[in-house]
N, C-alpha and C positions, 0 to 999 in steps of 0.2 A: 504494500500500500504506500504511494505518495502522499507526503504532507506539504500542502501547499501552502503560499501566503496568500492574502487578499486579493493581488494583483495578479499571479498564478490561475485564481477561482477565476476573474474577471475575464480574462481571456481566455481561457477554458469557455466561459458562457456564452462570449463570442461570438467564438467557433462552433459551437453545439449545434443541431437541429432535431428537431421533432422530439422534444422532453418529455416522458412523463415525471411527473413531479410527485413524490410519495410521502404522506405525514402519516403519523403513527396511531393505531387503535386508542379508543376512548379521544377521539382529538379535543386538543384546548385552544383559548386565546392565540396562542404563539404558533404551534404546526398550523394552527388555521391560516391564522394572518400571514405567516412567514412563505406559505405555500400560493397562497392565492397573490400578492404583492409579485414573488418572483413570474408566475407565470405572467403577468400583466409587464414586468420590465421585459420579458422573453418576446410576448408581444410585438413590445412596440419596436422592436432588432427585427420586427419581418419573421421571427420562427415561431411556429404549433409549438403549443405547449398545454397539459391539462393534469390536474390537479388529483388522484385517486387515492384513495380513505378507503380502508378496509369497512367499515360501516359509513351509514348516513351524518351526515353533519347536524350537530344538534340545533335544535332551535334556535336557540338564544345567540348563537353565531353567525346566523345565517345573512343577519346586517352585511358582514362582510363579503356573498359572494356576491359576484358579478351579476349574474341574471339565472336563470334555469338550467339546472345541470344537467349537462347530456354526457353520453361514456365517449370516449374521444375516439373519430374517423379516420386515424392513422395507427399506422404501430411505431415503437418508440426507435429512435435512434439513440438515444442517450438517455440514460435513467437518474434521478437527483434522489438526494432524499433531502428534510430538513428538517431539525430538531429529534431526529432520531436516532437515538443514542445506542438504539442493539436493534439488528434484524428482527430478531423476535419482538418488537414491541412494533411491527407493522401488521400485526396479527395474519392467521395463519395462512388466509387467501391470499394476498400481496405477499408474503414470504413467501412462499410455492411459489410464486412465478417472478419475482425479480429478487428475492434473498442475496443472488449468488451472481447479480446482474448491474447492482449499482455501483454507477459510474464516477458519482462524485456526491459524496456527504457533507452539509454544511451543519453544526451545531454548536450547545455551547456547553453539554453537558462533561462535566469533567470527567464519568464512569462512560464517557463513550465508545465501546469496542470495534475495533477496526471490521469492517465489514465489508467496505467499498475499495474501489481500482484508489480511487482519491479521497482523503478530506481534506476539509478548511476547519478547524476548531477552535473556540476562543473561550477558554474554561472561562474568561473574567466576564465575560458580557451577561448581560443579566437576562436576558431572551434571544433567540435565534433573529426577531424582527432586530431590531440592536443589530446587528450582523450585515440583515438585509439593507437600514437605513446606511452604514459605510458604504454597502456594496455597490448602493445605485449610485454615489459620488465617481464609483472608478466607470460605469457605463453608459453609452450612448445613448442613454434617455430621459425624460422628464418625467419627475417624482409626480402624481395625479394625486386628486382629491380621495379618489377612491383605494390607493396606491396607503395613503396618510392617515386614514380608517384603518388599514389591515396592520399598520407598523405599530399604527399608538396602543393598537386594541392590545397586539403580544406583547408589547414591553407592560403596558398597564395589566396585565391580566397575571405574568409572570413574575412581577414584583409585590404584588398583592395593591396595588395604585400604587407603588413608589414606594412602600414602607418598609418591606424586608431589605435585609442585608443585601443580599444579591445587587440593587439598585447602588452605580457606580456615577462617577462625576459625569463619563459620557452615556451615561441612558440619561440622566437628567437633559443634558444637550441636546439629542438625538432628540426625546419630546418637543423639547424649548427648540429645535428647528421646524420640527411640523409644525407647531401652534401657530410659529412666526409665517410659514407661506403661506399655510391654511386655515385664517381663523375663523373662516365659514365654518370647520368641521366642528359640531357640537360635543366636544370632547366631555364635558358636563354631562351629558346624555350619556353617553359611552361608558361613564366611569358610573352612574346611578345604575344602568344595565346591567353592567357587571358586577357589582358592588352592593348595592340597597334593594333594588328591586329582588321579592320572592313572591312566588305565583304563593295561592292561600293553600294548594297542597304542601309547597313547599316550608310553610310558615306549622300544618300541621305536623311534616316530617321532626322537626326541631325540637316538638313537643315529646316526640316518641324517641330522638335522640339521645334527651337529656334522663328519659327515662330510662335507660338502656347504656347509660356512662358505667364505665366502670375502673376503677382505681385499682393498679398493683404496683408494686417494688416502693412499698413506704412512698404512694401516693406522686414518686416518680413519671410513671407511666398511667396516661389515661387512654383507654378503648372503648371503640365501639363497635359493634359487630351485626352487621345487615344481613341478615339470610334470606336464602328464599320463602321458609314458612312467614318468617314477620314481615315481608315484602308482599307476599298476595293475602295474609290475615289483615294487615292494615291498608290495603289496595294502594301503596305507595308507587308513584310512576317510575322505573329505571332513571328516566330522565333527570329526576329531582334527586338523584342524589350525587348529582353532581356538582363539585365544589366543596363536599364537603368536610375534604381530608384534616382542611386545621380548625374543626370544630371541637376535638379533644385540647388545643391548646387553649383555650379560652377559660379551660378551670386551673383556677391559682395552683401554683407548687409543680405543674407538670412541666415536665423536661423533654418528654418525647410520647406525642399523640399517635394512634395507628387508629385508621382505621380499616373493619374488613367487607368488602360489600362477598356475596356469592353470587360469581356470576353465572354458573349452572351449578345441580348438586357435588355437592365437594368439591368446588375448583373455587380457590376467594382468591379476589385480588387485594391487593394490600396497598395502602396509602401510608405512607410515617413519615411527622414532619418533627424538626427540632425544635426546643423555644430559644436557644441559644449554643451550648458545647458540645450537646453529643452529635458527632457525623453517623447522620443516619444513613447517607450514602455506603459508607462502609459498611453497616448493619445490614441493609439491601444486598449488599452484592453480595454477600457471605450465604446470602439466602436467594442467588442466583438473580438478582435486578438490580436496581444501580439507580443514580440520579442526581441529585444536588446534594451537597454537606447538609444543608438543613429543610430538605424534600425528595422522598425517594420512594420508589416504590418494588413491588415484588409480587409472583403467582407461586400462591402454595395450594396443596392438593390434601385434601385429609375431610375429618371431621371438624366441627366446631371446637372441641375441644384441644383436637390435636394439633390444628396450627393455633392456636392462641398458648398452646405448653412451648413451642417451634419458638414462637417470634418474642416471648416473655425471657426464652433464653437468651435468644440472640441481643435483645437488648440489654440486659444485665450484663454480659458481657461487654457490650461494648459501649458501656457508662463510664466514665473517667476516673479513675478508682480515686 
């Protein structure tokens, strides 16, 4: 695998033609934006390019596409990916057919596993759009209004609005550059969207979250665990539970929140975020996923009870003695 620099990626992008563009299963703010921005810079260079997600894009994202998504009327000549830090987290349809085919990786996660012919990697930037916003300074194109929606949405969605650590002097910039071209874009909207607005299912999901918290390693660690029985007992939508990995951090004294949704029986995926010192990234990848020092995630296979004995150990362990 080549590591390339910024200016390396840019001419690579050049040169490409006929991309598909790949973000990763469960998509967020950042694989959204960062995917759908690149194929619009790709665009306006004169080359097809189209964007595939191993599932549908969620609602609450959907601001960002362009218009009505159709499956794309060529076959690829070059394959990207972006913000996607392991094959396996393009889930299993897009891994079966381009796993072992991508051309060039652009991320920023620091547990990124080489995968592709190429990457570009910036462990410091604090979202993949971050990346995207240098990227279009080195290419032959004009940054659009719709372009400056997709960039603010992944640095604002991946910092939590600017609050987390993650958020550097140039994501602040990078923002404070869209604001300044674009101040038609209702970025106020953007940030209530992602941020304060919850549908009233999702206001009653919070009710059954806090009911359902639970405290181990001397109030250390806070969990909660979504299954499928309490997912169709409470008629909870898949959808709504989304976002809601650092809602174990919001009770005083926790150090590291997990949470576990089940996404068929016996397979849970796992959320764990930091409140500050423990790398949960290391935690994750010990447990086969990876991510940021203070957000990471992982798939374990068991019972209820058997991954929550799994990842109770793995965090004790990897608490800071």
């Amino acid at each position: 695998m080549q590591e390339w620099n910024l200016k390396e990626t840019a001419d690579w992008l050049k040169a490409c033609e006929d991309a598909y563009i790949l973000i990763h299963q469960n998509p967020d703010g950042d694989c959204i934006g960062a995917g759908y921005a690149l194929a619009e810079m790709l665009h306006q260079m004169g080359k097809r390019a189209a964007v595939l997600c191993n599932e549908p894009i969620p609602n609450r994202y959907r601001f960002m596409l362009p218009g009505e998504e159709k499956a794309p009327d060529f076959a690829p000549r070059c394959v990207i990916s972006v913000d996607v830090a392991d094959s396996k987290l393009l889930g299993d349809e897009l891994r079966a057919r381009f796993g072992n085919a991508v051309d060039l990786c652009m991320d920023h996660h620091i547990s990124n596993v080489p995968y592709a012919a190429a990457r570009y990697l910036d462990g410091q930037a604090a979202a993949t759009c971050e990346i995207l916003c240098e990227l279009a300074k080195l290419l032959p194109i004009t940054v659009t209004e719709q372009m400056a929606v997709c960039l603010y949405t992944g640095m604002a969605t991946d910092t939590g609005c600017f609050q987390y650590d993650n958020t550097r002097p140039a994501t602040f910039r990078a923002a404070a550059d869209l604001k300044e071209q674009f101040p038609e874009v209702r970025y106020g909207q953007i940030n209530r969207k992602m941020f304060a607005v919850k549908s009233f299912g999702r206001l009653r999901l919070e009710q059954l979250l806090i009911d359902r918290l639970e405290q181990h390693l001397d109030g250390k660690c806070t969990l909660i665990c979504m299954t499928q029985e309490v997912l169709k007992k409470f008629q909870v939508d898949e959808a709504e539970l989304d976002g809601i990995a650092g809602f174990p951090l919001q009770v005083d004294g926790t150090e590291v929140g997990i949470t576990m949704k089940e996404k068929e029986p016996g397979k849970f995926r796992i959320s764990m975020r930091s409140a500050d010192e423990v790398n949960v990234s290391a935690i994750c990848q010990s447990l086969g996923g990876g991510g940021h020092f203070k957000a990471s995630g992982c798939s374990l296979s068991g019972t209820e009870a058997e991954v929550k004995e799994i990842l109770l150990k793995a965090v004790a362990e990897g608490m800071p003695m």
